[in-house]
Residue, then its C-alpha position, 0 to 999 in steps of 0.5 A: x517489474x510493475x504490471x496492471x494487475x500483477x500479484x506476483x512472483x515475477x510482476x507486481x502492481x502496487x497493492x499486490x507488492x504491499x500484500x506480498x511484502x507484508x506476506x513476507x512478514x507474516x501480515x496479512x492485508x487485502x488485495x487493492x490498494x482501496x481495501x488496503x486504505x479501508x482496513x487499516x488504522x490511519x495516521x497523519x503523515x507527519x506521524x508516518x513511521x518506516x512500514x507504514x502504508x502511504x496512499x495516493x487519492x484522486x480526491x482527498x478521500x478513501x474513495x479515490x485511493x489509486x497508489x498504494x506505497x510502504x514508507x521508507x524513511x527519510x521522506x520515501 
């Protein structure tokens, strides 16, 4: 379940369930969702692919990343 902070294994925020996922792959990415946004290679959304990380931003820009999700396909 979500809980502010949550890394795991029993309660996740969002970031630290991306960083578990992509664990899970065998990938590694950092602990918040802004330093997720930072360090990845970004791509306009209408190029989003299934995997792909989608962030929400309280201004438009990397530094109000507040959410971080992975896409699912099909506008998920």
């Amino acid at each position: 379940y979500y809980t502010w902070g949550g890394n795991g294994p029993k309660a996740f925020d969002c970031s630290g369930f991306t960083q578990n996922a992509f664990a899970q792959a065998g990938k590694s990415l950092p602990r918040t969702a802004s330093a997720q946004f930072a360090g990845g290679h970004k791509v306009s959304l209408g190029n989003v692919r299934v995997g792909d990380l989608v962030f929400w931003s309280n201004n438009g820009s990397g530094s109000g990343v507040y959410h971080v999700a992975i896409y699912i396909g099909n506008g998920k």
